[in-house]
C-alpha positions as CSV (number, residue, x, y, z in Angstrom):
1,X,-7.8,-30.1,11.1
2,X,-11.7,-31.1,10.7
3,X,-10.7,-34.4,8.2
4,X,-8.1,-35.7,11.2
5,X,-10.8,-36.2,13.9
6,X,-11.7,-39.6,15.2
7,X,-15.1,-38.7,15.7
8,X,-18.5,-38.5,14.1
9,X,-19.9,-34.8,14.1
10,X,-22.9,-35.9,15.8
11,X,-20.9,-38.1,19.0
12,X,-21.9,-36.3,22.0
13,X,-20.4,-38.6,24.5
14,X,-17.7,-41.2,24.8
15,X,-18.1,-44.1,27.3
16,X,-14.8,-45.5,28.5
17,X,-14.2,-48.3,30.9
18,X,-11.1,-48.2,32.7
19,X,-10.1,-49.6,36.1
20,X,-14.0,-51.3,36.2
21,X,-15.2,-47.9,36.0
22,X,-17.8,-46.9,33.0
23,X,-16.4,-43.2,32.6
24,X,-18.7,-41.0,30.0
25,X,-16.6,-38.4,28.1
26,X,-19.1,-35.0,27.1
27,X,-17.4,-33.5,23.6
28,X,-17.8,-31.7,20.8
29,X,-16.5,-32.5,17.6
30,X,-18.1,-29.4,15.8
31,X,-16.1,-26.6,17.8
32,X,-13.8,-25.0,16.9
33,X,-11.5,-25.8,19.6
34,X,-9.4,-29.1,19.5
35,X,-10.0,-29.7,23.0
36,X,-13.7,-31.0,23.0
37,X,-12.9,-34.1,21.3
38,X,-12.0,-37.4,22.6
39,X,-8.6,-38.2,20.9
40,X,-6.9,-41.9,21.3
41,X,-3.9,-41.3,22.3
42,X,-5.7,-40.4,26.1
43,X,-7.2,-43.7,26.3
44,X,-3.8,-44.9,25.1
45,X,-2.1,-43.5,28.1
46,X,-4.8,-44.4,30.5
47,X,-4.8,-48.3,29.1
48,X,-1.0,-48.3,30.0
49,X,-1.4,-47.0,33.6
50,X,-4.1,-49.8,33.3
51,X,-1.6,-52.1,32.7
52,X,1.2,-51.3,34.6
53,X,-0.8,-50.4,37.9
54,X,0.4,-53.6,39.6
55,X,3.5,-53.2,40.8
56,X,6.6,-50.7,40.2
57,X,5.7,-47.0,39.8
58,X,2.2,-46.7,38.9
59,X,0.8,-48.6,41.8
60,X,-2.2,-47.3,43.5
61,X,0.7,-48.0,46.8
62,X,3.1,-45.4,45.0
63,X,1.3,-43.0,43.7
64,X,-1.6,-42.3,46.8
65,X,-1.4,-38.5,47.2
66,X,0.6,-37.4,44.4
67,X,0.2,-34.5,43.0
68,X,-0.4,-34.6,39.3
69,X,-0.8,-31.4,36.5
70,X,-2.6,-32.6,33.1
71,X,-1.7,-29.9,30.7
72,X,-3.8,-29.8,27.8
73,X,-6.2,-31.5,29.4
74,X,-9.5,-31.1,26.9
75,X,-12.3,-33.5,27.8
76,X,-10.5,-34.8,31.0
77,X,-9.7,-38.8,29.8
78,X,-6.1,-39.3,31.0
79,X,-6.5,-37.0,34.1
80,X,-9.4,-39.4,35.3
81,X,-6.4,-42.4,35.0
82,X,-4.5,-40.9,37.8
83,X,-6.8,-39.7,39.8
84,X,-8.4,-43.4,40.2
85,X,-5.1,-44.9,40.9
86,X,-4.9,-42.6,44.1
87,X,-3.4,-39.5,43.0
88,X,-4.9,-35.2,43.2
89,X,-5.1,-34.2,39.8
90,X,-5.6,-30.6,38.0
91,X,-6.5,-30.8,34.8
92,X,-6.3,-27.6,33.0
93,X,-7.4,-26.1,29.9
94,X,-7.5,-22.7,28.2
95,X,-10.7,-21.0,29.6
96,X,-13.0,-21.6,26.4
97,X,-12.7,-25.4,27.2
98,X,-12.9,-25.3,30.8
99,X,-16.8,-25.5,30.9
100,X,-17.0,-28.7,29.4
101,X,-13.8,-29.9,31.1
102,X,-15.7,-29.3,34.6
103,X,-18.6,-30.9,33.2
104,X,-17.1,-34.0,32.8
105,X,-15.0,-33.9,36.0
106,X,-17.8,-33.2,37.9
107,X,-20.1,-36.0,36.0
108,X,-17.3,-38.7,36.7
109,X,-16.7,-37.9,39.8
110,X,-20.5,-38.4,40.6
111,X,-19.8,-42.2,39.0
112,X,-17.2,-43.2,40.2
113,X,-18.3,-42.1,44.2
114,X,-21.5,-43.7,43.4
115,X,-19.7,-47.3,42.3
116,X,-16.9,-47.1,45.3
117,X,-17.9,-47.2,48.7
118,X,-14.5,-46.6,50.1
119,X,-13.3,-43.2,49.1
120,X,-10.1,-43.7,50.0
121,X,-9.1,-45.6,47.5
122,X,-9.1,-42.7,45.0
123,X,-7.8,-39.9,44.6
124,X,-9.4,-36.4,43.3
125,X,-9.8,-34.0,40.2
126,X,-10.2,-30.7,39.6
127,X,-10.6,-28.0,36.8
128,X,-8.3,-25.1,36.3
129,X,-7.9,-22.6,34.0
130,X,-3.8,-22.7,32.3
131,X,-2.5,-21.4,29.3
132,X,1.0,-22.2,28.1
133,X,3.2,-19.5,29.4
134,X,1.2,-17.5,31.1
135,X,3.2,-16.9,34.8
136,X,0.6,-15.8,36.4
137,X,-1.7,-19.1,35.7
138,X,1.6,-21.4,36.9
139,X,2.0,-19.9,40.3
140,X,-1.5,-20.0,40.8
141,X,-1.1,-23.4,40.6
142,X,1.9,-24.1,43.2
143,X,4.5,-26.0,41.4
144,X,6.3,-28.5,41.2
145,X,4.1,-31.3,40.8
146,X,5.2,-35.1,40.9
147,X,3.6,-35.9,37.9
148,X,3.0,-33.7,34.4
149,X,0.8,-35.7,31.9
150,X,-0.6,-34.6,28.5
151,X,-2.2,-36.4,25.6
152,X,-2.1,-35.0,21.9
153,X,-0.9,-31.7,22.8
154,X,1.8,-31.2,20.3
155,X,0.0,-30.3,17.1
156,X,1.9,-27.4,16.2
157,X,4.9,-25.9,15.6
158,X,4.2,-22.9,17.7
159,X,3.0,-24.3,20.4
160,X,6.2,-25.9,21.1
161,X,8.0,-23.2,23.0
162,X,5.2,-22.2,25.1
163,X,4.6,-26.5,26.1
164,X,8.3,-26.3,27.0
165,X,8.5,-23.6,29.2
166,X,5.5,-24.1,31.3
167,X,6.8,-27.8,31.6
168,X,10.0,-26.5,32.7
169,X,8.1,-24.2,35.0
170,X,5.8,-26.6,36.5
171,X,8.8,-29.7,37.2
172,X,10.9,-30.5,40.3
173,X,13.8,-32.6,40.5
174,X,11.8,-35.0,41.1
175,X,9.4,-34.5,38.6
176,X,7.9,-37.5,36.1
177,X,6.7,-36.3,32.6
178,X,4.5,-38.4,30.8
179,X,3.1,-37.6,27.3
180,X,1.2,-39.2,25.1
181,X,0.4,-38.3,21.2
182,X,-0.2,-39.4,17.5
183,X,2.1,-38.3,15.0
184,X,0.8,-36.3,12.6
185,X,3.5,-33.8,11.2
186,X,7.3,-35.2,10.9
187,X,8.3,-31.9,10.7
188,X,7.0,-31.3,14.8
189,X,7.8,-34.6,16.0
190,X,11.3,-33.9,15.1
191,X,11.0,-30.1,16.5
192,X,9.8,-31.4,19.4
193,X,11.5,-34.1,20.1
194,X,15.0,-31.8,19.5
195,X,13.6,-29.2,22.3
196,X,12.7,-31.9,24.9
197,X,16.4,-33.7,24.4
198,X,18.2,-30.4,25.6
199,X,16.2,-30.5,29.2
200,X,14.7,-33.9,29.8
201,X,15.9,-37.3,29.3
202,X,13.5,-38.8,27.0
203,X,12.7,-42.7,26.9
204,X,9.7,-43.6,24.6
205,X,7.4,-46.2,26.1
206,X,7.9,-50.3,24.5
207,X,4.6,-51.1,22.4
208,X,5.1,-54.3,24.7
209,X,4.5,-52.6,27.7
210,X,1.0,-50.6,26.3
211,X,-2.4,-52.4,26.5
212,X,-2.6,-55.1,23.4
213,X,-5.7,-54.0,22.2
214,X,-5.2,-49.8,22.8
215,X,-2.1,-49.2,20.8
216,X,-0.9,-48.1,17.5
217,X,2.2,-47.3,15.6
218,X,1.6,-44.1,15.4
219,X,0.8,-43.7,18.8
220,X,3.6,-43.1,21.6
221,X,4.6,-42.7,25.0
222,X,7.8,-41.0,26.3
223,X,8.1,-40.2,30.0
224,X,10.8,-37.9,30.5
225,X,12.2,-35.8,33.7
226,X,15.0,-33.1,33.8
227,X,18.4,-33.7,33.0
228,X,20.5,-34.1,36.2
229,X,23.6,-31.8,37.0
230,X,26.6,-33.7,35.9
231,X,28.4,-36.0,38.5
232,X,25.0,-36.3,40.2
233,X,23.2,-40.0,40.1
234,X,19.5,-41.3,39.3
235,X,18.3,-43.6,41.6
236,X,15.8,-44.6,39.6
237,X,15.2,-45.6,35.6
238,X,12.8,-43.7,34.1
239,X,11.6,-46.7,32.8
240,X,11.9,-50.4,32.7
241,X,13.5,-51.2,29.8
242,X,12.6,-54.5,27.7
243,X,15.4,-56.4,26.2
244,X,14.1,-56.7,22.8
245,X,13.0,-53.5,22.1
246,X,14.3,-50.0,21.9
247,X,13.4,-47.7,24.5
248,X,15.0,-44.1,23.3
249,X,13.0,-42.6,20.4
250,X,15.2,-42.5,17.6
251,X,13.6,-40.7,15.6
252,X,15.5,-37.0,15.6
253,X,17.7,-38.8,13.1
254,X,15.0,-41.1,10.7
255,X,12.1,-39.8,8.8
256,X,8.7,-40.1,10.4
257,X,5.8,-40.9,8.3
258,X,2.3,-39.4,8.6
259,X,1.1,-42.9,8.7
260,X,3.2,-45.9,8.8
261,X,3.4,-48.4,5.8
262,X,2.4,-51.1,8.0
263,X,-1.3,-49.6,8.5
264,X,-3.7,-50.4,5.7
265,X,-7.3,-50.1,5.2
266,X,-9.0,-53.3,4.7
267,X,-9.4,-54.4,0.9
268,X,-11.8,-56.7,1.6
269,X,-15.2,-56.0,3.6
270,X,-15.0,-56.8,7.5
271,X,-17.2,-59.6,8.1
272,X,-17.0,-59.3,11.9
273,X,-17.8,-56.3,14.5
274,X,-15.3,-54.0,14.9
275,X,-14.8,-52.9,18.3
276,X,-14.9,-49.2,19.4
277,X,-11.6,-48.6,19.5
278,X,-11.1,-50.1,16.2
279,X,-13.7,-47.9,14.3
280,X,-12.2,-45.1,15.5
281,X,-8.5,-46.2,14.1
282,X,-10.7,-46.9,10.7
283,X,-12.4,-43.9,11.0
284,X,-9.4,-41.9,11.4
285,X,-7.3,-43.5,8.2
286,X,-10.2,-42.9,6.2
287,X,-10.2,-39.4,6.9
288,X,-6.7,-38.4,7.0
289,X,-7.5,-40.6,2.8
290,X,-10.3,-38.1,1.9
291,X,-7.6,-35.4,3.3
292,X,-4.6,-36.3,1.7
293,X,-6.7,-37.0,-2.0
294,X,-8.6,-33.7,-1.2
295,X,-11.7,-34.8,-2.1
296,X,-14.7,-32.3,-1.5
């Protein structure tokens, strides 16, 4: 997995504004643990909530005081999104990337009390230790939760069972489920997609409704929450749907590529400066190229 990451071996931090907060992410691309890194599908996630924190369900009015488990939640980004839009996160970890997880809650925290004199306006983070599965970890947590987020957790193919079960374990009737993730292996997506369809109902975020600038097309949203009992009504879409575009991933039935056909490297040389969110998109098509032609 070393050619898929988005950053250089020698980025120690990631600076991140979101919601006029400058948030700085601690990683560590050389470990040997996917979770130190920064990966874009959590500032993905966290532009939406940007976006949509206006009006309608992610409003700092709706969501003060919920309750909120980020599972997989490696350097902390798309915790830090909730928790500024009013709501007590726990973001958890397996215990070998809790230390650096704490490290940034606790450095972020320090910023963001420093920047905002009214406290109230926030919510709060913590750290806790949760591996997939493991019953004794989920109780110690006290579920359900109103939210369950998660960026670029599904990676592999044995990871599904234990992602599903301690989502199952941790929701509520009531529970919203959003996860957000880069396709990378067809052969998961569609895995993973077919085990979520038998609980949850599963609606995949528009592109329209994502921040212009922090999205990609191999990038997506779903929110999804259990499956009612039959004869009993939602009072409430999971999502707002646009008109002109589909909201339901289809993709159980259509091939998936690793990279769409649509996203191409620049033939000619980029005169301008690229942004930071568009070097890393470069950077990361450039690697998964040195990958795929196995160069050495």
């Amino acid at each position: 997995m070393e050619a898929d990451r988005l950053n250089s071996p020698h980025t120690s931090a990631v600076l991140f504004e979101v919601f006029g907060y400058q948030l700085q992410f601690s990683q560590d691309p050389n470990s040997k643990h996917l979770g130190t890194t920064v990966w874009d599908a959590s500032m993905v996630l966290v532009k939406y909530l940007e976006k949509n924190c206006r009006k309608g369900r992610f409003s700092p009015l709706k969501l003060k005081g919920k309750r909120v488990i980020e599972l997989g939640a490696g350097c902390g980004v798309a915790g830090f999104g909730m928790a500024l839009l009013g709501c007590d996160v726990v973001s958890t970890d397996q215990i070998e990337v809790l230390p650096l997880l704490m490290r940034n809650v606790d450095r972020n925290t320090s910023r963001i009390t420093q920047m905002n004199s009214d406290a109230d306006s926030i919510g709060s983070i913590t750290a806790a230790e949760l591996s997939w599965g493991n019953d004794d970890h989920i109780r110690a947590l006290d579920p359900p939760f109103d939210y369950i987020i998660g960026t670029d957790v599904v990676y592999a193919e044995h990871l599904l069972e234990p992602l599903l079960q301690t989502m199952l374990a941790l929701s509520g009737p009531k529970t919203m489920i959003l996860i957000g993730y880069e396709i990378r292996s067809t052969n998961v997506h569609e895995q993973m997609l077919e085990l979520w369809k038998k609980h949850f109902e599963v609606k995949i975020v528009p592109k329209s409704k994502m921040d212009i600038k922090y999205q990609h097309p191999s990038i997506q949203l779903y929110m999804m929450r259990l499956k009612t009992q039959e004869g009993s009504k939602n009072h409430e879409p999971i999502i707002e749907s646009d008109t002109n575009e589909k909201t339901e991933d289809d993709t159980t039935s259509s091939r998936v590529e690793d990279e769409p056909d649509d996203v191409k490297l620049p033939t000619e040389p980029h005169h301008g400066n690229l942004s930071d969110w568009e070097a890393r998109r470069y950077g990361s098509m450039a690697a998964r190229l040195l990958r795929d032609i196995k160069i050495t």
